[in-house]
GUBALO-239811 format. One record per residue (C-alpha): residue number from 1; x, y negated, z negated. Coordinates in steps of 0.001 Angstrom, whole numbers. Layout:
N
+-----+---------+---------+---------+
!   i !    east !   north !      up !
+-----+---------+---------+---------+
! NUM !       X !       Y !       Z !
...
+-----+---------+---------+---------+
END
This chain:
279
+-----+---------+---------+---------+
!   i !    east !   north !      up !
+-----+---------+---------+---------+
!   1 !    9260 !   12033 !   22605 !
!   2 !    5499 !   11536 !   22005 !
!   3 !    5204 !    9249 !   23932 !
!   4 !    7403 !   10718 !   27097 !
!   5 !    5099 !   13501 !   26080 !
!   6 !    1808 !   11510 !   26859 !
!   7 !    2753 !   10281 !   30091 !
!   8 !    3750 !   13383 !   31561 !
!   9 !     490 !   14976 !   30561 !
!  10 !   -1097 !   11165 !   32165 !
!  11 !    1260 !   11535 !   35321 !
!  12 !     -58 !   15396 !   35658 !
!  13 !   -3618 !   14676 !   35135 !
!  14 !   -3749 !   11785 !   37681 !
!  15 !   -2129 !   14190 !   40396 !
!  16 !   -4720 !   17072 !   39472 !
!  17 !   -6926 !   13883 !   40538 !
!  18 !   -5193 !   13427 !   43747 !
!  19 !   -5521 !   16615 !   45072 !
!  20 !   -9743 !   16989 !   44397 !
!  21 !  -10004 !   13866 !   45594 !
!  22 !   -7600 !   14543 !   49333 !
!  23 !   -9510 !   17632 !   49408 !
!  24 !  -13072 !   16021 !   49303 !
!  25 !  -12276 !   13447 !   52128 !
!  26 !  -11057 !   16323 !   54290 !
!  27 !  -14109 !   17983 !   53732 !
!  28 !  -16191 !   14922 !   54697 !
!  29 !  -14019 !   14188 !   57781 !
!  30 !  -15216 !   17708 !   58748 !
!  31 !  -18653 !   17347 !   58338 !
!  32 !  -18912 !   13336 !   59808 !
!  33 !  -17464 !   15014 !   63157 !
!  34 !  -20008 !   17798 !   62929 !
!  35 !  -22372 !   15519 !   62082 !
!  36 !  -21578 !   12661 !   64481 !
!  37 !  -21391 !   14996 !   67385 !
!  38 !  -24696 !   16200 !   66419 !
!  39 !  -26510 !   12673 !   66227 !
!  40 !  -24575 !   11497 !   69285 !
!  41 !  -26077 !   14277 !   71720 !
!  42 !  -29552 !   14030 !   70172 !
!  43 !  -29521 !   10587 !   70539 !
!  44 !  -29327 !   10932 !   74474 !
!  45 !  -32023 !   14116 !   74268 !
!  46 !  -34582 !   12031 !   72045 !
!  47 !  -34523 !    8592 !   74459 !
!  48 !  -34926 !   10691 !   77777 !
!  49 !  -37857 !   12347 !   76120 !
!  50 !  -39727 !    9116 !   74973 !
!  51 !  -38986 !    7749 !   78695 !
!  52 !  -40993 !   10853 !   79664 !
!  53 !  -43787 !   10361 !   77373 !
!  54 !  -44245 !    6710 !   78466 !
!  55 !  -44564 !    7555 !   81966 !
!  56 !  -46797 !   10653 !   81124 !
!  57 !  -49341 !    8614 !   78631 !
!  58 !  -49214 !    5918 !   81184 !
!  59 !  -50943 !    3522 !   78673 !
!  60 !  -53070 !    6427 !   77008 !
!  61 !  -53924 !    6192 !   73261 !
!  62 !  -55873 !    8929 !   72523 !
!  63 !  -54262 !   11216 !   70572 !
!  64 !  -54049 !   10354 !   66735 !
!  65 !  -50056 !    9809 !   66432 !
!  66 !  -50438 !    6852 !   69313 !
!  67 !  -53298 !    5271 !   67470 !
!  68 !  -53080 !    2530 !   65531 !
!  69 !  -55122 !    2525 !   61670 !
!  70 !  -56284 !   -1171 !   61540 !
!  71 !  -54683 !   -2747 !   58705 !
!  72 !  -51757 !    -887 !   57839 !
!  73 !  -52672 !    -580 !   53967 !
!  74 !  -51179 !    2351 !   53100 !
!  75 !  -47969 !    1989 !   53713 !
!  76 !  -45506 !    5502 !   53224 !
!  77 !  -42162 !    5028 !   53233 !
!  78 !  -39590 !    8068 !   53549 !
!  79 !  -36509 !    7403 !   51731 !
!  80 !  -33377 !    9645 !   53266 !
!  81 !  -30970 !    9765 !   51025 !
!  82 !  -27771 !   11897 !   49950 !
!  83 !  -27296 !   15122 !   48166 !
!  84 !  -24689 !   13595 !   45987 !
!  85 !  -22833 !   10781 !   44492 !
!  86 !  -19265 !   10440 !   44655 !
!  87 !  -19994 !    7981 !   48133 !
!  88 !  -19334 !    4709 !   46654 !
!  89 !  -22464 !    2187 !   47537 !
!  90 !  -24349 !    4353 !   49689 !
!  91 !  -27121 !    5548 !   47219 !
!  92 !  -27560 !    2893 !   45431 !
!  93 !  -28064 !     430 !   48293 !
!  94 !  -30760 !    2180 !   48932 !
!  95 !  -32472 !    2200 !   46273 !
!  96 !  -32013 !   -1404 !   46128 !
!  97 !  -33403 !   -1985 !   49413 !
!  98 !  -36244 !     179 !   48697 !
!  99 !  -37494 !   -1467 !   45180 !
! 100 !  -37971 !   -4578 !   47529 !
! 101 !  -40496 !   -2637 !   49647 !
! 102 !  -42873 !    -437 !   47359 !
! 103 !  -45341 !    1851 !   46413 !
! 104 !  -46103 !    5460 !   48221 !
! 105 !  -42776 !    7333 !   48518 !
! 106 !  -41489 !   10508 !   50222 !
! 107 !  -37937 !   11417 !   49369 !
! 108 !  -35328 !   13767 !   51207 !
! 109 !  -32132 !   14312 !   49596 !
! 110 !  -31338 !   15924 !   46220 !
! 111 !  -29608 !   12629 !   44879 !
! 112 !  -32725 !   11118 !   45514 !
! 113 !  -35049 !   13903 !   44068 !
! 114 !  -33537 !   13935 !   40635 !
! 115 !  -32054 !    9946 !   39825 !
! 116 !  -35171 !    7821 !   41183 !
! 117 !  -37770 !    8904 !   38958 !
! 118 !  -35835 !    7664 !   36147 !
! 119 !  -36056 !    4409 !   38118 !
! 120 !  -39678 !    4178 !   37633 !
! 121 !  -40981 !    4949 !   40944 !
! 122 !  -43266 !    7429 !   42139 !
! 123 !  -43048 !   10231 !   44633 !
! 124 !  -45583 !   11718 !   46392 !
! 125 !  -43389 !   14570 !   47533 !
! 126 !  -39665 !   16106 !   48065 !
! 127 !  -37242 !   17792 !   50392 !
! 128 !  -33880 !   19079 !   50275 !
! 129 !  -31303 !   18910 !   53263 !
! 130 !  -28471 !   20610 !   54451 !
! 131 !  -25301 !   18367 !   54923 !
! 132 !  -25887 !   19110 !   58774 !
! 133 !  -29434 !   18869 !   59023 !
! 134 !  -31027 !   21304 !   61691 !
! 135 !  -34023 !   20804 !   63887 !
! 136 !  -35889 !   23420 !   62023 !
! 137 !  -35685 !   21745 !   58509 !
! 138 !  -36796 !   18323 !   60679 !
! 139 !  -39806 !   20314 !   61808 !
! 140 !  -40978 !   20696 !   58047 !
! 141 !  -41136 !   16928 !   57220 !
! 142 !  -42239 !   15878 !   60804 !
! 143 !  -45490 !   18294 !   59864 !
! 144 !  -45981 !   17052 !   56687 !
! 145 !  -45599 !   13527 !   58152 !
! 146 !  -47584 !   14013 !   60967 !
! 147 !  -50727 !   15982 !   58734 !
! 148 !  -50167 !   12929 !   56051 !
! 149 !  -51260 !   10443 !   59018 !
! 150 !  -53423 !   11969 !   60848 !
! 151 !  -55365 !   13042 !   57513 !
! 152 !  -55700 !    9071 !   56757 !
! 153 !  -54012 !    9310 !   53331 !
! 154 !  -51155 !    6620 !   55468 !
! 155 !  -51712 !    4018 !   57666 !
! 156 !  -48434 !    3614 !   58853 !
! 157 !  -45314 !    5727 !   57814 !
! 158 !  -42436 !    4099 !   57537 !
! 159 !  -37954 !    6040 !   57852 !
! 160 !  -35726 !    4213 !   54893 !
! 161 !  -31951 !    4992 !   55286 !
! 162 !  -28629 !    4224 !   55811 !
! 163 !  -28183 !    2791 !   59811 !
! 164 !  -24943 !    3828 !   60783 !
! 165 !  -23159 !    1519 !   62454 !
! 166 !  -19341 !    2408 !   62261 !
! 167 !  -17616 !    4868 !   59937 !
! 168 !  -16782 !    1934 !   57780 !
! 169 !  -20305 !     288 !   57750 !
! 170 !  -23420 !    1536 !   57031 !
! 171 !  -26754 !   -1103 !   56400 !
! 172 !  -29723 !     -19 !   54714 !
! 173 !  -32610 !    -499 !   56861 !
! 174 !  -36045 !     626 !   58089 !
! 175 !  -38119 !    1725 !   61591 !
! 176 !  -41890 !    2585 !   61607 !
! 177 !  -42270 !    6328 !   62721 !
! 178 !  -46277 !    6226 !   62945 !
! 179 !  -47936 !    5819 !   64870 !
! 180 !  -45747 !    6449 !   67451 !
! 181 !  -45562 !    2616 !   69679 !
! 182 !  -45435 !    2934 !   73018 !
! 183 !  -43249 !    -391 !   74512 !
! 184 !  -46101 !   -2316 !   76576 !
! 185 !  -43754 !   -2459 !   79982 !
! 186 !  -43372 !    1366 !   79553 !
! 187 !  -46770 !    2209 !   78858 !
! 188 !  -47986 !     659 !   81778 !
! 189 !  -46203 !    3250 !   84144 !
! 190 !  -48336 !    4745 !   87045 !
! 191 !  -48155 !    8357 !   86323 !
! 192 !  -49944 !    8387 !   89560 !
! 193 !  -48308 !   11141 !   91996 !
! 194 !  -47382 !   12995 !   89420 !
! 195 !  -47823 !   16631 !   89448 !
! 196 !  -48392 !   18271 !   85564 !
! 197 !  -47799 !   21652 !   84964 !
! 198 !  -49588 !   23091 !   83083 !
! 199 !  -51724 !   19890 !   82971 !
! 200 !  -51383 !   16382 !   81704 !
! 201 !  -53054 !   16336 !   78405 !
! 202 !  -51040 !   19375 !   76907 !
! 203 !  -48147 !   17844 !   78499 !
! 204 !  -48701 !   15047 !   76649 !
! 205 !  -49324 !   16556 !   73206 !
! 206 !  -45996 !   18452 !   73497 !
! 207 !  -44279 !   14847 !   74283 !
! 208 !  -45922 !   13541 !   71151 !
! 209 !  -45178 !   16272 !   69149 !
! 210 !  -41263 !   16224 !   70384 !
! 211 !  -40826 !   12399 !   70238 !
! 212 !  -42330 !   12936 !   66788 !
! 213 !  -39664 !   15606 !   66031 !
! 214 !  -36984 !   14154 !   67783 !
! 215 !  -36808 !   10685 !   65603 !
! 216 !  -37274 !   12816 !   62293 !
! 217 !  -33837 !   14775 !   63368 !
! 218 !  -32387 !   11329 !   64224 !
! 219 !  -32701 !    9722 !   61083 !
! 220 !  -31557 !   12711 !   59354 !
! 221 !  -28360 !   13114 !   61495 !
! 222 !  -27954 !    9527 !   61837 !
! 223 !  -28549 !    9346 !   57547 !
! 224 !  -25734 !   12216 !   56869 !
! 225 !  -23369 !   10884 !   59218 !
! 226 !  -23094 !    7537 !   57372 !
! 227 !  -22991 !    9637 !   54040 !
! 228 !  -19816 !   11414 !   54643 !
! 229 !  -18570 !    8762 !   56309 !
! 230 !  -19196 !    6794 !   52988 !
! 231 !  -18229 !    9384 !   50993 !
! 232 !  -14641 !   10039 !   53107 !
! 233 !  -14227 !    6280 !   52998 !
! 234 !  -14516 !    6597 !   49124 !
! 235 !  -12638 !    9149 !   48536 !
! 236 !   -9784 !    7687 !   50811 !
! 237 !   -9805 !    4503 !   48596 !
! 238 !   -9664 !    6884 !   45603 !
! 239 !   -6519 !    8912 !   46616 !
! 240 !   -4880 !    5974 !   47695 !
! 241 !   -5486 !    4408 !   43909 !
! 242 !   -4206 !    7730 !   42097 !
! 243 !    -962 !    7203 !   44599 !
! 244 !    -438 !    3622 !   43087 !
! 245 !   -1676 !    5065 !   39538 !
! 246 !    1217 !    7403 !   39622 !
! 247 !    3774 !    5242 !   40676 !
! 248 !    3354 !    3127 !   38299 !
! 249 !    3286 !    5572 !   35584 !
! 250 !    6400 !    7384 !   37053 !
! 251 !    8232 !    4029 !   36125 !
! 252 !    6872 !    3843 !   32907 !
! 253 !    7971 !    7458 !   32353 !
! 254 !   11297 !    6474 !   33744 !
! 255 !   11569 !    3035 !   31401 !
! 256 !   10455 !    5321 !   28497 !
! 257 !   13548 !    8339 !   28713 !
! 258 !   15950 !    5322 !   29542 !
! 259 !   14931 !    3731 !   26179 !
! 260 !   14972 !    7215 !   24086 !
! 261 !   18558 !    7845 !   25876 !
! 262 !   20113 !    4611 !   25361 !
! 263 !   18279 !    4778 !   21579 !
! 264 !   20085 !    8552 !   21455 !
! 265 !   23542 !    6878 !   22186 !
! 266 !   23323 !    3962 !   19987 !
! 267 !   22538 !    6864 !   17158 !
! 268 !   25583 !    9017 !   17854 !
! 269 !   27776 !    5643 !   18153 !
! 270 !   26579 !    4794 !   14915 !
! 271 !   26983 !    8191 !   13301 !
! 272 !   30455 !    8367 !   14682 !
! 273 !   31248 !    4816 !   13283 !
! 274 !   30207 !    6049 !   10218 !
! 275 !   32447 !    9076 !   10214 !
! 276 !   35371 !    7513 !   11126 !
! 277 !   34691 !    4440 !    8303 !
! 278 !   34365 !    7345 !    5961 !
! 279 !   37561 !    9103 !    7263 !
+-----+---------+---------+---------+
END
């Protein structure tokens, strides 16, 4: 009976595990559609707007975020990463990928804030996001970005996350974010004809400023999507093994009361036996 016992309380706990884990991948199949939409239609927003400010700069590298640093010895690398585990290889890729690159490190994501300096590396600073990260908290880090360049403390700044390529893939990879390249075939646009309103130069500055913005928001959307998509991947694969888990522990349970039944009836056939003999 112990043991019938013991698997029940196995068989109950395993189904307790079932049901957090169903729950979690509906609540990441929420948010990747939320998510996804998001990223899609930004997407589309964010590459009309750098066509714009290529045919507006028309080959113009004044402003600070167009201009080059020289070398490209300080190197700062923002690492996007989750707000929490339970999302199978997503973190830790990441991190991976990122101890092959180095030094000066910006981190967004609360998984990322509180495991990696245990890893030994240093951050230079922190910020939290929302599961569905809005313009407004991609305004923040694109001004801290953009003062950390144009200050000289970076040469080049440098997006680390998860690329999202389908909702069962995601690579880690990298893009330079400053200064902001113009493609030479763009660049060389004749702006000529052109009427600015209010004039070119402000015009320009507000292009920087929202191509600057724009690929922040990107990376964020783009990093969250592939997080929940991890994460309702995970969580799929997890359900799917407390399904089997059960199974098979319903057929022990089952083997177990056959063998305490058929041990029950060999008992009373031998106590009967006995009674009769005595008889």
């Amino acid at each position: 009976m112990a043991n019938l016992r013991a698997i029940r309380t196995r068989i109950r706990s395993v189904e307790n595990t079932r049901q957090i884990t169903k729950s979690m991948k509906m609540v990441a199949a929420a948010k990747l559609r939320r998510t996804q939409t998001a990223y899609s239609s930004l997407k589309d927003f964010a590459a009309q707007a750098q066509r714009m400010l290529q045919k507006v700069a028309g080959g113009e590298t004044k402003l600070p975020l167009l201009q080059a640093h020289g070398q490209n010895e300080k190197v700062c690398y923002v690492l996007i990463v989750g707000n929490r585990g339970l999302c199978g290889t997503y973190n830790s890729a990441l991190l991976r990928y990122l101890e092959e690159l180095a030094a000066s490190l910006i981190v967004c994501g609360r998984w990322g804030k509180d495991m990696i300096p245990g890893a030994g590396i240093p951050i230079r600073a922190s910020f939290e996001l929302s599961d569905a990260p809005e313009s407004s908290e991609a305004q923040v880090i694109a001004d801290a970005l953009r003062e950390l360049y144009t200050s000289g403390e970076a040469d080049e700044i440098v997006l680390v996350y998860q690329q999202f390529k389908s909702v069962l893939q995601q690579n880690p990879g990298s893009r330079s974010l400053l200064p902001l390249l113009l493609p030479e075939a763009e660049a060389e646009t004749d702006a000529r004809g052109m009427i600015f309103e209010p004039d070119r130069d402000s015009l320009l500055r507000t292009l920087v400023d929202l191509t600057l913005l724009n690929s922040v928001h990107a990376a964020l959307l783009e990093a969250r999507t592939g997080e929940h998509a991890a994460r309702m991947t995970a969580m799929t694969a997890a359900a799917d093994n407390t399904e089997e888990l059960i199974g098979k522990l319903t057929l022990q349970l089952n083997h177990a009361r056959q063998a305490a039944i058929t041990t029950e009836i060999s008992e009373i056939a031998g106590g009967a036996e006995a009674l009769k003999n005595k008889a």
